[in-house]
ZAMARGU-4260 file (C-alpha; in steps of 0.2 Angstrom, whole numbers, plus 5000, padded with zeros to 4 digits):
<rodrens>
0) 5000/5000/5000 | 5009/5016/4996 | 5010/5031/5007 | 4997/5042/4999 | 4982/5029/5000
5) 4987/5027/5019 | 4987/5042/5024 | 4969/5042/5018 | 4964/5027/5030 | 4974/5037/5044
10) 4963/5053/5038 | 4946/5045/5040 | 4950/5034/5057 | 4941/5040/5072 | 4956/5037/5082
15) 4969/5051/5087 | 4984/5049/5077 | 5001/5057/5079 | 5020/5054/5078 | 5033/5061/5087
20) 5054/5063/5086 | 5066/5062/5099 | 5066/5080/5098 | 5048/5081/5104 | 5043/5088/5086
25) 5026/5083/5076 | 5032/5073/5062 | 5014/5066/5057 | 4998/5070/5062 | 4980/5065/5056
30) 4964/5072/5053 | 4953/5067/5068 | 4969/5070/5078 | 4971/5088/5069 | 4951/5092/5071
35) 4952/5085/5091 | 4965/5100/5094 | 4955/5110/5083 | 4970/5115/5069 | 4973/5111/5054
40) 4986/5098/5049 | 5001/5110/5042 | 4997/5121/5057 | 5003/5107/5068 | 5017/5099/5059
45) 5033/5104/5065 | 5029/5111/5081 | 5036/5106/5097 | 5019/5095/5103 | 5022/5098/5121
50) 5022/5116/5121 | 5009/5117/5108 | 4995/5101/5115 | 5000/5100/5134 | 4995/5111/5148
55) 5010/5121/5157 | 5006/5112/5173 | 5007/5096/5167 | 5021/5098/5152 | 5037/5094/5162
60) 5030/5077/5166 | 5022/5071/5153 | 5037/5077/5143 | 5050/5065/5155 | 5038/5052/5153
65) 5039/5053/5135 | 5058/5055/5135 | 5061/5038/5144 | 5054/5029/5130 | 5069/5032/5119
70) 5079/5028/5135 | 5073/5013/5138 | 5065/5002/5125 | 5049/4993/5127 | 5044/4978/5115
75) 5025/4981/5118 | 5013/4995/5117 | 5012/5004/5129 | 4994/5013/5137 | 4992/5029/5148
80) 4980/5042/5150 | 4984/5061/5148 | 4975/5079/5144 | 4979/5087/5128 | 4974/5107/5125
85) 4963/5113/5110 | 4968/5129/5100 | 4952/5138/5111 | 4962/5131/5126 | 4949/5117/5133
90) 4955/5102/5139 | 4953/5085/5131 | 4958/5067/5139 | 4965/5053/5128 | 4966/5036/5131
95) 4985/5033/5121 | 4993/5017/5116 | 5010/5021/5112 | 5021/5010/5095 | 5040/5013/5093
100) 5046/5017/5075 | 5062/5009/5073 | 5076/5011/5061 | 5087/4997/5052 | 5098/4994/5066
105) 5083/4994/5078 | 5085/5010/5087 | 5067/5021/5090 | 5067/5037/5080 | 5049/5040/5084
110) 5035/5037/5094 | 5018/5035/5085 | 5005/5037/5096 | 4987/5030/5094 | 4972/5039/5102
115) 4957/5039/5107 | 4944/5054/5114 | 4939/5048/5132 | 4933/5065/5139 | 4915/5063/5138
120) 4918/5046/5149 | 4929/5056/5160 | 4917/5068/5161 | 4902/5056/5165 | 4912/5048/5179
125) 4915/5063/5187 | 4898/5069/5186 | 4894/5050/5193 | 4906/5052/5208 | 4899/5067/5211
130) 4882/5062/5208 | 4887/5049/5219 | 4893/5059/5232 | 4878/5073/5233 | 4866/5056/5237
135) 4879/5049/5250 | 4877/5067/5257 | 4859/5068/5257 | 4854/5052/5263 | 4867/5055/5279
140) 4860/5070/5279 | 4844/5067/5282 | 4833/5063/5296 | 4825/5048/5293 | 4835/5031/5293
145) 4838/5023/5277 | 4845/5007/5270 | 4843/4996/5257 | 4842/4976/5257 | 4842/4959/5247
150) 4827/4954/5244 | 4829/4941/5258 | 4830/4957/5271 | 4851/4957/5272 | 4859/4976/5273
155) 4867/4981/5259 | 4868/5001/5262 | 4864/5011/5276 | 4863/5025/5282 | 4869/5036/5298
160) 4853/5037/5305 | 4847/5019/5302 | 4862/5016/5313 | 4857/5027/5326 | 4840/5019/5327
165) 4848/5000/5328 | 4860/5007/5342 | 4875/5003/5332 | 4891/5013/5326 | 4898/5005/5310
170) 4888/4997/5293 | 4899/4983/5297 | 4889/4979/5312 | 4875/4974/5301 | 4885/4967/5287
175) 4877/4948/5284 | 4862/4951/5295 | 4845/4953/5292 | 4834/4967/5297 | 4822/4957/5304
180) 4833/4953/5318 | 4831/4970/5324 | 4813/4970/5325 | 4801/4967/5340 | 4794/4949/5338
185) 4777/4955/5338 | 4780/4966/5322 | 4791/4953/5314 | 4781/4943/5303 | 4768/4957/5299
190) 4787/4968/5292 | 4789/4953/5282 | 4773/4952/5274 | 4774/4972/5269 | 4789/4967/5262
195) 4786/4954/5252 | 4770/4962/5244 | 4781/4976/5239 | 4793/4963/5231 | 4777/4954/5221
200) 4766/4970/5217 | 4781/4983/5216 | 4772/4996/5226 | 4777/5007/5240 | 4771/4999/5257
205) 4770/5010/5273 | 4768/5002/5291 | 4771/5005/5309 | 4784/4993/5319 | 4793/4993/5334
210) 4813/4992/5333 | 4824/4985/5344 | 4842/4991/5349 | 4858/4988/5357 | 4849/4990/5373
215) 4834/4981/5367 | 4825/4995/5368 | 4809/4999/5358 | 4808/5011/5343 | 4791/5014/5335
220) 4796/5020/5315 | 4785/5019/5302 | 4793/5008/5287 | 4791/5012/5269 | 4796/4999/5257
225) 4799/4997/5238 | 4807/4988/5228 | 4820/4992/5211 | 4831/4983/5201 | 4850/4986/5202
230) 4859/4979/5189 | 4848/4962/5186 | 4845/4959/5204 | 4829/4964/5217 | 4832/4975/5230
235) 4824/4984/5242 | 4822/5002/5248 | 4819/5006/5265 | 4815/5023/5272 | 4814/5021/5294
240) 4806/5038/5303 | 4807/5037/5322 | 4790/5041/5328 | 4793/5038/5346 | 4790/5059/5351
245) 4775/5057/5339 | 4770/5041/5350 | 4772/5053/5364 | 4762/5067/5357 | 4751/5055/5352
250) 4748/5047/5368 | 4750/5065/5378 | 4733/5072/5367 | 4726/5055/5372 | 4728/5057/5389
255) 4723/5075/5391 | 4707/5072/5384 | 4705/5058/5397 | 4708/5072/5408 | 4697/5083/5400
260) 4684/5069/5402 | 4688/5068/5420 | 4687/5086/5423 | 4671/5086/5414 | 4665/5072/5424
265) 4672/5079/5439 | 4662/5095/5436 | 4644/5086/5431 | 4647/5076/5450 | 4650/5092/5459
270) 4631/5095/5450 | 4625/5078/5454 | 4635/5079/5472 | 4625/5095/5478 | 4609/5092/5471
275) 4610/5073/5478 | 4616/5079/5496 | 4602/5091/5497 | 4589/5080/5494 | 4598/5066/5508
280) 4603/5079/5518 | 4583/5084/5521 | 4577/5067/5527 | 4594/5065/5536 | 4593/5079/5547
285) 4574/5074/5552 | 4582/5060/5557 | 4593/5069/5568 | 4583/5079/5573 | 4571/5065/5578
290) 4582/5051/5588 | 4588/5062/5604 | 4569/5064/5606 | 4564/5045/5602 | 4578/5042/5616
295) 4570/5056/5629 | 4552/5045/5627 | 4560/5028/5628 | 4567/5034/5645 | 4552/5040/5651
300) 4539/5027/5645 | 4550/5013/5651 | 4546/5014/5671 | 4530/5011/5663 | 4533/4996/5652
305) 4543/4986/5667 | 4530/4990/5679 | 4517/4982/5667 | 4527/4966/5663 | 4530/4964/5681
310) 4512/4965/5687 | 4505/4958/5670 | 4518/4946/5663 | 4529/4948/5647 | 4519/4954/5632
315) 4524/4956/5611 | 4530/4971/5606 | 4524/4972/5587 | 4519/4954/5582 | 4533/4944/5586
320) 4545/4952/5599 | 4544/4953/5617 | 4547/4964/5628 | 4556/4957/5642 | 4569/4952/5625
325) 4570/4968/5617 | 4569/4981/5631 | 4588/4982/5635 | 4592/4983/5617 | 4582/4999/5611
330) 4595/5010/5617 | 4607/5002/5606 | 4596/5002/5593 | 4591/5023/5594 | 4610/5025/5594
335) 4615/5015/5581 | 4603/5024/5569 | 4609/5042/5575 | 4629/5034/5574 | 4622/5030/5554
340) 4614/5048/5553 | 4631/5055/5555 | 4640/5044/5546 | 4628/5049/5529 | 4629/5068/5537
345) 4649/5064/5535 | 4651/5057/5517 | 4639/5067/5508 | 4651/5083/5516 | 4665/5074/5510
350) 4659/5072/5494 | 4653/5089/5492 | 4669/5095/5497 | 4680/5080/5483 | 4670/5086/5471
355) 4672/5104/5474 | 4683/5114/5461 | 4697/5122/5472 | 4711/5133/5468 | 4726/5121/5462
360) 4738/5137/5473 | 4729/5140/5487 | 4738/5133/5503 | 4733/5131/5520 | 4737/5124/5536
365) 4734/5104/5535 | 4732/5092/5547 | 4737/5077/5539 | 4728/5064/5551 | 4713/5075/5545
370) 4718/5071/5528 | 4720/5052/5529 | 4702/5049/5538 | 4694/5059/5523 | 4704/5047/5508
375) 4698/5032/5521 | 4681/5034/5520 | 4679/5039/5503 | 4687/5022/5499 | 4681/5012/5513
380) 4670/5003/5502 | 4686/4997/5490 | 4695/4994/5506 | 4682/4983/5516 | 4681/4973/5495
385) 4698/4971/5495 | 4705/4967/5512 | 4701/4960/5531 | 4715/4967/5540 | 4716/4984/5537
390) 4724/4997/5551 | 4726/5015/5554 | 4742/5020/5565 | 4740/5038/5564 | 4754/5051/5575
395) 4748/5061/5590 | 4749/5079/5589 | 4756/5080/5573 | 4763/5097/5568 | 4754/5105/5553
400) 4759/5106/5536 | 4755/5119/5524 | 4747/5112/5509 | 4732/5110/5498 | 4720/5097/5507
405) 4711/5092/5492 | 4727/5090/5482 | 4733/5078/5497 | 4718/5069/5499 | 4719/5067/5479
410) 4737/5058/5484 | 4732/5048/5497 | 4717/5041/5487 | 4725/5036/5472 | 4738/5026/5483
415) 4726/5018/5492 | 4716/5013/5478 | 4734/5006/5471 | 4736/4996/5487 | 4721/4989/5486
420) 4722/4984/5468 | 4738/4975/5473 | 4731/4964/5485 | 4728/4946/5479 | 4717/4940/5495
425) 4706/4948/5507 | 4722/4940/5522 | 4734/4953/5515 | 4736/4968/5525 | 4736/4986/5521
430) 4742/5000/5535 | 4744/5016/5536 | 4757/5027/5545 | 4760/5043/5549 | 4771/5051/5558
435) 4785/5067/5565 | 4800/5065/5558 | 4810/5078/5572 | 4827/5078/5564 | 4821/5079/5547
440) 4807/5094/5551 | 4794/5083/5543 | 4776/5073/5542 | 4779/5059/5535 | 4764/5046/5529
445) 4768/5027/5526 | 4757/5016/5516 | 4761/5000/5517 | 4753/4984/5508 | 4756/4966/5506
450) 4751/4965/5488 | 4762/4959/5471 | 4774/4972/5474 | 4786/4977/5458 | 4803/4975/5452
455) 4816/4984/5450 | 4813/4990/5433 | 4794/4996/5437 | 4799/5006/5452 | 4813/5015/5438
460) 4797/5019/5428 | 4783/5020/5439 | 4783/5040/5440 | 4785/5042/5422 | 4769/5049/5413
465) 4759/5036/5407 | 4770/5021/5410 | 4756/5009/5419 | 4756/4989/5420 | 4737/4991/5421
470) 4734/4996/5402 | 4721/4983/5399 | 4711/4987/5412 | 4708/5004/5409 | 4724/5013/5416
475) 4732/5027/5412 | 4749/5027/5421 | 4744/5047/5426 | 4742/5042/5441 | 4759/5041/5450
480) 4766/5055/5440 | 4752/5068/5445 | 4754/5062/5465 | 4771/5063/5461 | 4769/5082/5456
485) 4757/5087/5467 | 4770/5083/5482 | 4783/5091/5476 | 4774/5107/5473 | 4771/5106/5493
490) 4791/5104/5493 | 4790/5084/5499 | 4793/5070/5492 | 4787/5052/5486 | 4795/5038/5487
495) 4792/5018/5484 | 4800/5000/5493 | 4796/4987/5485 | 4800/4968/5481 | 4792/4958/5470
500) 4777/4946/5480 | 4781/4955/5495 | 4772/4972/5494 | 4775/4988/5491 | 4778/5005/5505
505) 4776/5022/5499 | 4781/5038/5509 | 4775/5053/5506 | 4784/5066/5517 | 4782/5084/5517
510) 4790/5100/5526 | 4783/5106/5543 | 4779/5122/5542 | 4774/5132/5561 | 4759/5141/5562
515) 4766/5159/5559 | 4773/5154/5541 | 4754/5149/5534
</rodrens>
């Protein structure tokens, strides 16, 4: 083939073709090669290529680089990559494979290099990589846990807050382990099945589970799965929210309107309480009124009545009593009917004044024994269902404490209810205590029960809002918390001992205050 003709096939080849002397001079050039640096061929030929097609910056290397092929002779091509500058000064990156040209004796008078226009995939890779690194960015970024699996639930990716969630420091931590380890076992199988329907139907699933970490520690998220293919192989997407402060929130507007309820309830039996205890009250107090004067005749007609059964013999009384039978016990009788009197005359006042809406801030002087006997008989009724063996050992002469008796009362109330629901047979006792603590300049008031008791885990988390081990039967685990409040807003304190099936005491103690200082 003669020099002419190939030339031509140099000239129409897509590939980058030039040739250099040991003097670093053009000696051949082609046309894709002339076009890529934007010149024409003669404008080329001649010239000095590393000056004229390499950047300032990198001209001193490449130009070594180049030199050390004539010093050491290679017997294959050899490849590299390098930048070459166009006439309107942009850069260009070839991929070169680089022939010697030899003479008769087999020495290299040129290199003859063979190229081929890789910039656009320079360009896509570094748009990848950074493409790449704007996602890794975002997705650590973020605030909501992400990771992505096999579709048999093995880690692939994830990110920081995935690993927050799970408790953990390092990916490696979850390297060849499935996600479904970390799941609560309640939540297991129902994850697996949102899962898999996002495999089979390729849509987004969203549920609610509980996680678990390090500590084993529950974490409600919500899970949104998908599925995508990668490359020929199914994977899964997961995007992991922590919802626990939306549980809370949640549960805390639950729990208000409980309390809104409650004050509503609270309210309509204040109604009920005073309309009720006016219409007991009326008949009541006619009883009152009436047994001091039923006693006054009894003492007077009796003279009568012996004299009669001694001169006459014993007679009924009604149709079936007799006299010489009953006459010793009327007494009794009259007095037990006036004790009961009272005792209605005591709870309705007590309920009127439960059920009264008091200032949360007012304060007063308090006798806590006072307090105590009010809680006792408003839930006499539970106590008396609940237990046989139940005994007051309340302190004589007792300082006053300044405080809000209603607010105390509510205290004492709620623990005894506690007490009673801890109690497993009516043989278990309940007592309570109170007394002066000298030294420590406080009233101190002891509840004391031999029920389930609690371990030591409970008592960590027994005066947290809405932590209960009632839940199913209606509790709200406020409870505690609001006692737990109301004491120290009197500046006390209230405190638990408990072991589990050996019962449960709970102190509450409060600052004495002397009289001047109410």
């Amino acid at each position: 083939m003669n020099e002419n003709k190939l030339s031509k096939y140099l000239d129409i080849s897509g590939s980058f073709i030039i040739s250099l002397n040991r003097e670093q001079i053009i000696t051949y050039i082609n046309k894709s090669g002339a076009n890529i640096l934007g010149y024409e061929v003669n404008e080329i030929i001649g010239k000095d290529y590393f000056n004229l097609c390499v950047s300032e910056n990198e001209r001193e290397k490449i130009r070594e680089r180049f030199i050390k092929l004539f010093e050491k002779p290679f017997l294959k091509p050899n490849n590299f990559e390098s930048n070459v500058v166009t006439s309107s000064g942009k850069k260009r990156t070839i991929n070169w494979t680089n022939t010697a040209l030899r003479d008769e004796e087999g020495n290299i008078i040129e290199i003859v290099s063979s190229g081929n226009d890789i910039t656009w995939r320079i360009c896509a890779l570094e748009k990848l990589a950074e493409s790449k690194k704007k996602y890794k960015s975002l997705i650590e970024a973020t605030d909501t846990g992400f990771c992505i699996l096999d579709k048999n639930g093995y880690f692939l990716e994830a990110n920081k807050k995935i690993l927050n969630i799970l408790g953990k420091k390092y990916f490696q931590d979850l390297q060849n382990r499935q996600i479904y380890e970390f799941i609560a076992e309640k939540h297991r199988d129902f994850l697996k099945e949102n899962i898999k329907f996002g495999l089979e139907e390729n849509k987004v699933r969203h549920c609610e589970a509980d996680f678990l970490n390090n500590d084993k520690k529950i974490i409600p998220v919500h899970v949104s799965a998908n599925r995508f293919e990668d490359r020929h192989q199914t994977k899964i997407i997961l995007l992991c929210q922590d919802i626990t402060e939306r549980r809370k929130s949640e549960e805390a507007a639950r729990q208000q309107e409980i309390q809104l309820m409650q004050a509503d309830k609270m309210a309509s039996l204040g109604i009920l309480v005073s309309g009720v205890a006016h219409e007991i009250n009326n008949p009541n107090n006619f009883v009152m009124l009436n047994i001091p004067l039923l006693e006054g005749m009894w003492q007077h007609i009796r003279p009568i009545l012996d004299e009669y059964l001694e001169e006459k013999g014993d007679f009924f009384i009604g149709k079936r009593l007799m006299y010489s039978t009953v006459k010793d016990s009327v007494p009794g009788l009259l007095t037990g009917i006036y004790e009961g009197s009272k005792r209605i005359q005591t709870i309705v006042k007590e309920l009127k004044d439960y059920s009264r809406k008091q200032n949360e801030n007012y304060f007063e002087k308090v006798n806590i024994n006072e307090v105590v006997k009010t809680a006792v008989i408003l839930t006499e009724s539970l106590i008396k269902r609940s237990t046989s063996d139940f005994k007051f050992d309340l302190g004589k002469d007792l300082p006053f404490i300044k405080g809000n008796f209603q607010k105390l009362e509510q205290v004492i109330i709620n623990l005894l209810e506690n007490s009673c629901q801890a109690i497993t047979n009516k043989k278990q006792k309940i007592q309570v205590t109170t007394y002066c603590d000298r030294k420590a300049e406080k009233v101190v008031c002891n509840i004391t029960d031999e029920g389930i008791g609690m371990d030591e885990e409970t008592l960590k988390k027994i005066l947290e809002p809405f932590f209960t081990t009632k839940r199913t039967e209606g509790g709200t685990g406020l409870g505690l918390a609001v006692s737990s409040k109301i004491i120290a807003d009197h500046g006390g304190k209230l405190s638990f001992k408990s072991e589990p099936n050996e019962g449960t005491r709970v102190e509450i103690s409060v600052p004495v205050y002397e009289i001047e200082e109410i």
